[in-house]
Structures are given as C-alpha cells and as structure tokens.
C-alpha positions as CSV (number, residue, x, y, z in Angstrom):
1,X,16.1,-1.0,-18.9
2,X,14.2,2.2,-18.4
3,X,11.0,0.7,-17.6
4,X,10.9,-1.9,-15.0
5,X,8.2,-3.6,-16.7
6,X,9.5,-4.1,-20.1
7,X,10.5,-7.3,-19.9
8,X,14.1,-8.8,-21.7
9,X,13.7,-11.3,-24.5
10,X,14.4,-14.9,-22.2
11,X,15.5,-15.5,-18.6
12,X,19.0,-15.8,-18.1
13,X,20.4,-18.6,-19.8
14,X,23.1,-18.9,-16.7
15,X,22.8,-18.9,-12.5
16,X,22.7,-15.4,-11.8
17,X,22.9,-13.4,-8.6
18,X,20.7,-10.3,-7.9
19,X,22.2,-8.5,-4.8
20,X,19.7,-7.4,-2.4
21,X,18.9,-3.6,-3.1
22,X,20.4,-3.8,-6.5
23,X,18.2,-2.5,-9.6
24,X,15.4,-0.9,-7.4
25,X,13.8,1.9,-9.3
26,X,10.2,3.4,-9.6
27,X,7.6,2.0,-11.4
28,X,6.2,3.4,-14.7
29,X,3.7,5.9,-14.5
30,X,-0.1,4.8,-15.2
31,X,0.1,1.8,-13.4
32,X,-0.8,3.2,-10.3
33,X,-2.5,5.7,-7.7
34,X,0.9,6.8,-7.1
35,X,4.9,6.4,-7.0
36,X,5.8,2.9,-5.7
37,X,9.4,1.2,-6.1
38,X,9.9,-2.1,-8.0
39,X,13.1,-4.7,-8.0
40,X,12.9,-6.8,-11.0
41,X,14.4,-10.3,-10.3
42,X,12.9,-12.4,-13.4
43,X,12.6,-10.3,-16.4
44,X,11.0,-12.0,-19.7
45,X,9.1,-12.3,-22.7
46,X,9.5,-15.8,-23.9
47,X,6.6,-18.0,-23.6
48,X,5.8,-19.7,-20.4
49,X,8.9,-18.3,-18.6
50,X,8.5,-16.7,-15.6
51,X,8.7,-13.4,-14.2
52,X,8.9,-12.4,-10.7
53,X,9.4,-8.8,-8.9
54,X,9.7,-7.3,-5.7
55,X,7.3,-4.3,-4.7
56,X,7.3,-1.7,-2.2
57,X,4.2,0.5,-1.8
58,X,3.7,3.4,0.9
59,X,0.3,4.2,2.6
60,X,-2.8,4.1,0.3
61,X,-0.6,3.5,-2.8
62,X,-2.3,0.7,-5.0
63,X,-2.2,-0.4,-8.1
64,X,-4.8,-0.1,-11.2
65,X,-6.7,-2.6,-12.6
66,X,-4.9,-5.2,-14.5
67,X,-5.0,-8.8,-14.8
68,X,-2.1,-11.8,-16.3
69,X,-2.8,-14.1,-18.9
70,X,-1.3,-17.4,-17.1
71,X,-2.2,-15.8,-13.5
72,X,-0.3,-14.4,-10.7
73,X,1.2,-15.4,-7.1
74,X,1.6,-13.2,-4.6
75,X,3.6,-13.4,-1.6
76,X,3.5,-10.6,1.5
77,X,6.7,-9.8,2.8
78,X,5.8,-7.3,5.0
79,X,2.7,-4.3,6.0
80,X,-1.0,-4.6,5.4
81,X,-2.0,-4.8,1.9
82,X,-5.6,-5.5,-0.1
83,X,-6.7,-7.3,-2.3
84,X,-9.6,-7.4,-4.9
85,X,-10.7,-9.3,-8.4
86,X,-13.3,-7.6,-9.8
87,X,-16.9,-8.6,-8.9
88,X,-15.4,-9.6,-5.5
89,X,-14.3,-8.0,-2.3
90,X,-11.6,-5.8,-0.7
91,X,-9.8,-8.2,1.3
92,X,-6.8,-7.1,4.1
93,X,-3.7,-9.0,3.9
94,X,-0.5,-9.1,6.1
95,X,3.0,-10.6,6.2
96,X,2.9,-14.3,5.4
97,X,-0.5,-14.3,3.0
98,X,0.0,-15.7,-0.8
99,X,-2.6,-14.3,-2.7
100,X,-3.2,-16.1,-6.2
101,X,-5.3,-14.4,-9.1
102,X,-6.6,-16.7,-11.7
103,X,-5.6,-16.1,-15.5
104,X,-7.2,-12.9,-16.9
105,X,-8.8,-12.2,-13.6
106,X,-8.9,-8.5,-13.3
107,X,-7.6,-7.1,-10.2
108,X,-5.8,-4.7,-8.1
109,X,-3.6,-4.7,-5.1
110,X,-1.8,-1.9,-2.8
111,X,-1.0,-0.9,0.6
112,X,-3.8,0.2,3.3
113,X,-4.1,3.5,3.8
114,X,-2.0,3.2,6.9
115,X,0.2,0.9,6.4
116,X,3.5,0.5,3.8
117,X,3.3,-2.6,1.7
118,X,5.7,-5.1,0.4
119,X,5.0,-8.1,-2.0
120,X,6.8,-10.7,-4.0
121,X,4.7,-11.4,-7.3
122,X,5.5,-14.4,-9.8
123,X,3.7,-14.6,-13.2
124,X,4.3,-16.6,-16.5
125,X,4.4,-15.2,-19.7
126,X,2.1,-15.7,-22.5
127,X,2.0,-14.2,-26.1
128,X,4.7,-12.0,-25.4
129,X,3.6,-10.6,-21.7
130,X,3.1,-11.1,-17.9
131,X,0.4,-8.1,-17.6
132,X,-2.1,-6.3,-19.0
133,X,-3.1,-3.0,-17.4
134,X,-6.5,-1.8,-17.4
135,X,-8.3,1.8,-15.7
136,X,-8.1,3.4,-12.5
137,X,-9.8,2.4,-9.1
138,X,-12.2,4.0,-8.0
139,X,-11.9,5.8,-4.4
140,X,-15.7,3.6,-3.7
141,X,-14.1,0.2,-5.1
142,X,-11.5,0.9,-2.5
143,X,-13.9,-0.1,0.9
C-alpha cells in the first residue's frame, strides 16, 4: 500500500500481530503543513469497521482541515499537541489527553511549534471512508 491512507477492503479476518516499528512510512502529501510519519494498525473500508493509526509529527507540523463521518478518538502518546474544531479554540494537549471530535466535525490537529507530537487515532468507517480532508490552516487559526 503506497498510501497509508487508502484503506484495505475489511479488517483482518484473523488475530494479527503488527510489530512495533513495522510499516512506518510518510503520510500522503496534501494532508498536511508538512512531512509527518504514519503506522497504520487497522486499515479498512467496510462499513462500521474501524480504523486506527499511529502518528508522529515534528515541531509545528499539523494537519489540514478534515473531519470523519462516524467521529474520531484521539489518544496522546507523547509531546505537546493542539487541537481545534472549527468555530472553537486552539487547545494544548500533552501525553495522557484523549481528544474526541464528533462526526463531521471539522478539525485539525498537530504538534506545537516546539514540541514533537505523537497520537494514537481510532475512527469507524462510513460509506466507504474514515476521513474526509478539507483546505489548509491558516497561520492566524493557529493561535
């Protein structure tokens, strides 16, 4: 799979085992302000499955807008993060915050400028996807 983000048809049908550091590659391109590094661990398009990946962002990297059609968990693993749904504010987060974004809730996420960001993110599938991706941040939506 070239592109972390599209998804296989079904979950695995068996118990699988994903070694730690195994399948880490960079994330597509227009997804975000820059190069960050995704694991996928639950990869699917079936409906109401899940999907689930690990995410490692550097300094001041964050994502675009986007939102998911059933809604998305987060769970920082480690750094300082933010947060925002549209509308609403830039909120800091840190190691140990879960961060859920309601269905079709445009948001973003990404590391502070000073900090590297890791996150775990688990998000059901409807009609065929886990995401839709939307425009860029702007630098003054950042603050």
């Amino acid at each position: 799979m070239s592109d972390p983000f599209e998804m296989d048809a079904a979950c695995p049908s068996n118990m699988t085992v994903r070694r730690a550091g195994s399948g880490i590659v960079a994330a597509p391109t227009g997804v975000s302000s820059d190069t960050f590094l995704v694991q996928m661990i639950l990869s699917s398009r079936a409906e109401g499955e899940m999907t689930a990946m690990r995410a490692f962002l550097g300094p001041g990297v964050i994502t675009h807008w986007h939102s998911h059609p059933r809604g998305q968990l987060l769970f920082v693993l480690d750094g300082v993060g933010m947060v925002q749904r549209a509308g609403g504010e830039v909120i800091e987060v840190r190691a140990g915050d879960s961060i859920w974004f309601a269905p079709d809730e445009p948001h973003w996420h990404g590391a502070s400028p000073a900090s590297p960001f890791g996150y775990l993110s688990v998000q059901p599938v409807k009609d065929g996807t886990a995401v839709r991706w939307y425009g860029k941040v702007e630098q003054e939506k950042r603050s």
